[in-house]
C-alpha positions in Angstrom: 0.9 93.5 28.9 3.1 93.5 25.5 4.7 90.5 24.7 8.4 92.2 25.5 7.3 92.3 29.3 5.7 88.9 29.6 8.3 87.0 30.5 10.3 89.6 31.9 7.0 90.4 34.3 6.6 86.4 35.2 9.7 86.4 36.6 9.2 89.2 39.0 5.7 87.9 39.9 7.2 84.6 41.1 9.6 86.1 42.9 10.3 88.2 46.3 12.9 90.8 47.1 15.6 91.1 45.4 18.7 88.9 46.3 21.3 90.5 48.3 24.1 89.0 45.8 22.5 88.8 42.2 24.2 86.8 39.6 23.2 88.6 36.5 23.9 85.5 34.1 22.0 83.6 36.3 18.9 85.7 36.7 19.2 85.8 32.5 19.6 82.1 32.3 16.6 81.6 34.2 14.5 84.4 32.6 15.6 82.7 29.4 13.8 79.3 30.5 10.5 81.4 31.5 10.5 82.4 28.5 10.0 79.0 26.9 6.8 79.1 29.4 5.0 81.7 27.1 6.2 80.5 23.6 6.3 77.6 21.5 10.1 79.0 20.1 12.4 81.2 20.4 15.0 82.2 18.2 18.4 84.5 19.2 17.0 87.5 18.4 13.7 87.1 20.3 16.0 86.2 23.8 18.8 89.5 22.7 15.9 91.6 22.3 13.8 90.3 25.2 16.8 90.2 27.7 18.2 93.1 27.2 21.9 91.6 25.9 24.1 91.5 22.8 23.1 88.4 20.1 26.4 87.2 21.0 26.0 86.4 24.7 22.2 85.1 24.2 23.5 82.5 21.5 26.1 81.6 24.2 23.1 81.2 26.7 21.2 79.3 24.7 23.9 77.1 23.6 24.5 76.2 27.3 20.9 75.6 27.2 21.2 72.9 24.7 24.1 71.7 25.9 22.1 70.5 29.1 19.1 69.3 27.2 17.1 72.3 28.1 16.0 73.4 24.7 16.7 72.2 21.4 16.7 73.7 18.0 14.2 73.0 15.5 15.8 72.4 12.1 13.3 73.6 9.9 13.0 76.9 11.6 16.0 76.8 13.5 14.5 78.1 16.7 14.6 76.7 19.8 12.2 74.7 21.5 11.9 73.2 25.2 14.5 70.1 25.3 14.1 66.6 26.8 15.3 67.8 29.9 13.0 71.1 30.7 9.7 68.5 29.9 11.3 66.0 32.6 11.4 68.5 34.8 8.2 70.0 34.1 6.3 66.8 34.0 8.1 65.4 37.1 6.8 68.4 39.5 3.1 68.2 38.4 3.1 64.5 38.8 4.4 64.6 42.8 2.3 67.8 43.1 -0.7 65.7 41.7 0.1 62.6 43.8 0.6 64.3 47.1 -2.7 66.6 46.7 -4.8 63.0 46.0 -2.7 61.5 48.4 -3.6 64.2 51.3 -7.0 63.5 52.6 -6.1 59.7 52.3 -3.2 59.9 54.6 -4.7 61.9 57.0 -7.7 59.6 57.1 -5.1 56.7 57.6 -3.1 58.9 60.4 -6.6 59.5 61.9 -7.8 55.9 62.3 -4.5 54.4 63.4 -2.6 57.6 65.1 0.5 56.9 63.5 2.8 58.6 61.2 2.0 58.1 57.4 4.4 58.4 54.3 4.0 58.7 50.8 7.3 57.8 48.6 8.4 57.4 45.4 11.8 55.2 44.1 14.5 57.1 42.6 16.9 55.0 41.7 18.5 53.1 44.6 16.8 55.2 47.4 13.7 56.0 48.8 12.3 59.2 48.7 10.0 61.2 50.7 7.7 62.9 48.9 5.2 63.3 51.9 4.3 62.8 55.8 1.8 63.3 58.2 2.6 62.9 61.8 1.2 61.0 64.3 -0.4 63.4 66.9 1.1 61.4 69.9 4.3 63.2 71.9 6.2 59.8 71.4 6.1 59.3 67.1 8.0 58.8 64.4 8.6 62.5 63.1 8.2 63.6 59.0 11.0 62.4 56.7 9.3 65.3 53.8 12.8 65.3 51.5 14.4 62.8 53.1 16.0 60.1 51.0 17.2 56.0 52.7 18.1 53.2 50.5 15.4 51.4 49.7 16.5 48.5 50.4 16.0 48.3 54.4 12.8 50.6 54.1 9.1 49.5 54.1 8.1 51.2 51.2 11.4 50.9 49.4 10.8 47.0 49.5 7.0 47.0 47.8 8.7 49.1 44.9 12.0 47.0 44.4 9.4 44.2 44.7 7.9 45.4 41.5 11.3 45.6 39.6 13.0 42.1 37.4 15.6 40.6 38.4 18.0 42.2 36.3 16.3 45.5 37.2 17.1 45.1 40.6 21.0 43.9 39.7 21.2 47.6 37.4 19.6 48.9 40.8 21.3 47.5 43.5 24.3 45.7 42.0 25.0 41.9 43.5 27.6 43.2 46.3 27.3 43.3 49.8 24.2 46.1 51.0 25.7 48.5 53.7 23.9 48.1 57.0 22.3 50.7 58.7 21.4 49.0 61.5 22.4 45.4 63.1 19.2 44.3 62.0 19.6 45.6 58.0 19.1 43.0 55.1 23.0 43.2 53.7 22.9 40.6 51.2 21.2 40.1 47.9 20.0 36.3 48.3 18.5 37.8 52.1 16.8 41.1 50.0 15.5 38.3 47.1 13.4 36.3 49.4 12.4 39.4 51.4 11.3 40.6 48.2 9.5 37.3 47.1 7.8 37.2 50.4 6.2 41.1 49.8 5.2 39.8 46.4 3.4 37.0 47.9 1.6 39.3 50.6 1.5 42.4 49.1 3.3 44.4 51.7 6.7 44.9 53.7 8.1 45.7 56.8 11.1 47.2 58.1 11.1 46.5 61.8 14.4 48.5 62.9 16.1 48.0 59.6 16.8 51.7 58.5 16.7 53.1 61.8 16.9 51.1 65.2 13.7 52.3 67.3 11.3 52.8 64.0 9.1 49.9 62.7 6.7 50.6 59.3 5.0 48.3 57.1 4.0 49.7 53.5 2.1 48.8 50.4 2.5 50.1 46.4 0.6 52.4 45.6 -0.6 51.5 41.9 -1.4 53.4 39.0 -4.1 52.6 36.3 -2.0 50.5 34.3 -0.6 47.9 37.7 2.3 50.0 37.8 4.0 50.7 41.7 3.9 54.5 41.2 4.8 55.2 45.0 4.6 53.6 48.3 1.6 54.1 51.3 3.6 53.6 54.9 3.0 53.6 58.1 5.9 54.0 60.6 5.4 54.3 64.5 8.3 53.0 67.7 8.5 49.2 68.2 6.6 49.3 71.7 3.6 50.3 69.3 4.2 48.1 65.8 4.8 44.4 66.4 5.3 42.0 63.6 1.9 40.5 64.5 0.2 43.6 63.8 1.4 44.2 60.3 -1.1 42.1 58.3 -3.8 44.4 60.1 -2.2 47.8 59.0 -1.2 46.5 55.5 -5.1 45.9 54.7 -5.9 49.6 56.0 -2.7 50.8 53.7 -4.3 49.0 50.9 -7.7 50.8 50.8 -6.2 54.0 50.9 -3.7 53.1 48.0 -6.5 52.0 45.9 -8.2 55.3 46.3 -5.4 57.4 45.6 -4.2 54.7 42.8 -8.1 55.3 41.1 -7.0 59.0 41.1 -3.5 58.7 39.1 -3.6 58.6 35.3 -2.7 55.1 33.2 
């Protein structure tokens, strides 16, 4: 395959049929960014020639490119090279693609042993996010939340991660104002949500017994990485009738030896 056609070929691998409604500076944009896939530079004449288009429009491209913190130019050579924002990106997707794929065969051990739903999230900012479930096998559960985002201040596994956070962390985070409730039983205040928060540092989990949503209980530990770090969250969420408060010591300890698997798994 000659270098003109690599990048041109990679795109058409990756992709299926051809859109109904193609957007040609779209398709180009995103050709453009394969192309930093294959080589450590490119300069204007490498993405005219490559593409197809005039040096004009591919120095507007790439400008646009830079603009957004895709690329930047080198200013020695005065190529371009993958920006702050394409590497975020990049390593962002391996590490959730790393962490569910260790994460897997714990959770479905955990879902096994305690036929419940399990949940593997990460913190993004103010909210929870889900980067992975696997359901409980019974007909009455607690259904996957995959892509789902809730603050993470009346969630389980939101709490063990804010528990990680400073003080003045969790003011940039959460602000001092009242919390929105989503449910009459949601922590709404910062001073409530501190001594929560103390009380998960103590024991080294949380719970969330109708807080996000009225007829689900979880309980969740952090899931550390090889420097102590709270990477992500372990959860397990089921209905009330099956989840009481005095249960949530028992499950936590479960949670915990499958965190420290996956944790021994994640890089420092």
């Amino acid at each position: 395959m000659s270098e003109s056609r690599s990048a041109l070929a990679l795109v058409d691998e990756a992709s299926g049929d051809t859109p109904n409604y193609p957007i040609g500076s779209v398709d180009n944009a995103l050709r453009l960014i394969v192309m930093f896939s294959e080589r450590k530079s490119v300069r204007i004449s490498d993405a005219s020639r490559l593409l197809g288009v005039a040096r004009s429009t591919a120095h507007r491209m790439i400008q646009m490119l830079q603009y957004r913190g895709f690329v930047v130019q080198d200013e020695d050579t005065r190529a371009y090279v993958p920006g702050p924002q394409l590497l975020r990106i990049s390593f962002a997707i391996v590490q959730n693609l790393d962490l569910r794929t260790v994460a897997q065969p714990v959770m479905e051990q955990i879902r096994d042993e305690l036929n419940e739903t399990v949940h593997l999230t990460e913190l993004r900012g103010k909210d929870v996010y889900f980067l992975h479930s696997i359901e409980s096998t019974r007909s009455l559960r607690v259904g996957s939340r995959i892509g789902m985002t809730l603050p993470a201040y009346c969630t389980s596994s939101g709490k063990v991660m804010l528990a990680d956070l400073s003080s003045q962390e969790l003011t940039e985070v959460l602000g001092t104002a009242t919390l929105p409730k989503l449910t009459e039983r949601t922590i709404n205040t910062r001073k409530e949500l501190d001594a929560d928060l103390q009380l998960v540092r103590e024991t080294g989990f949380a719970t969330n017994f109708g807080e996000s949503e009225p007829e689900v209980h979880s309980v969740a530990v952090p899931i550390r990485d090889g420097k102590g770090r709270a990477r992500a969250a372990l959860a397990i969420a089921a209905p009330p009738s099956r989840l009481e408060p005095s249960q949530a010591e028992e499950i936590a300890r479960i949670l915990e030896t499958g965190a420290s698997k996956i944790g021994e798994s994640l890089p420092a």
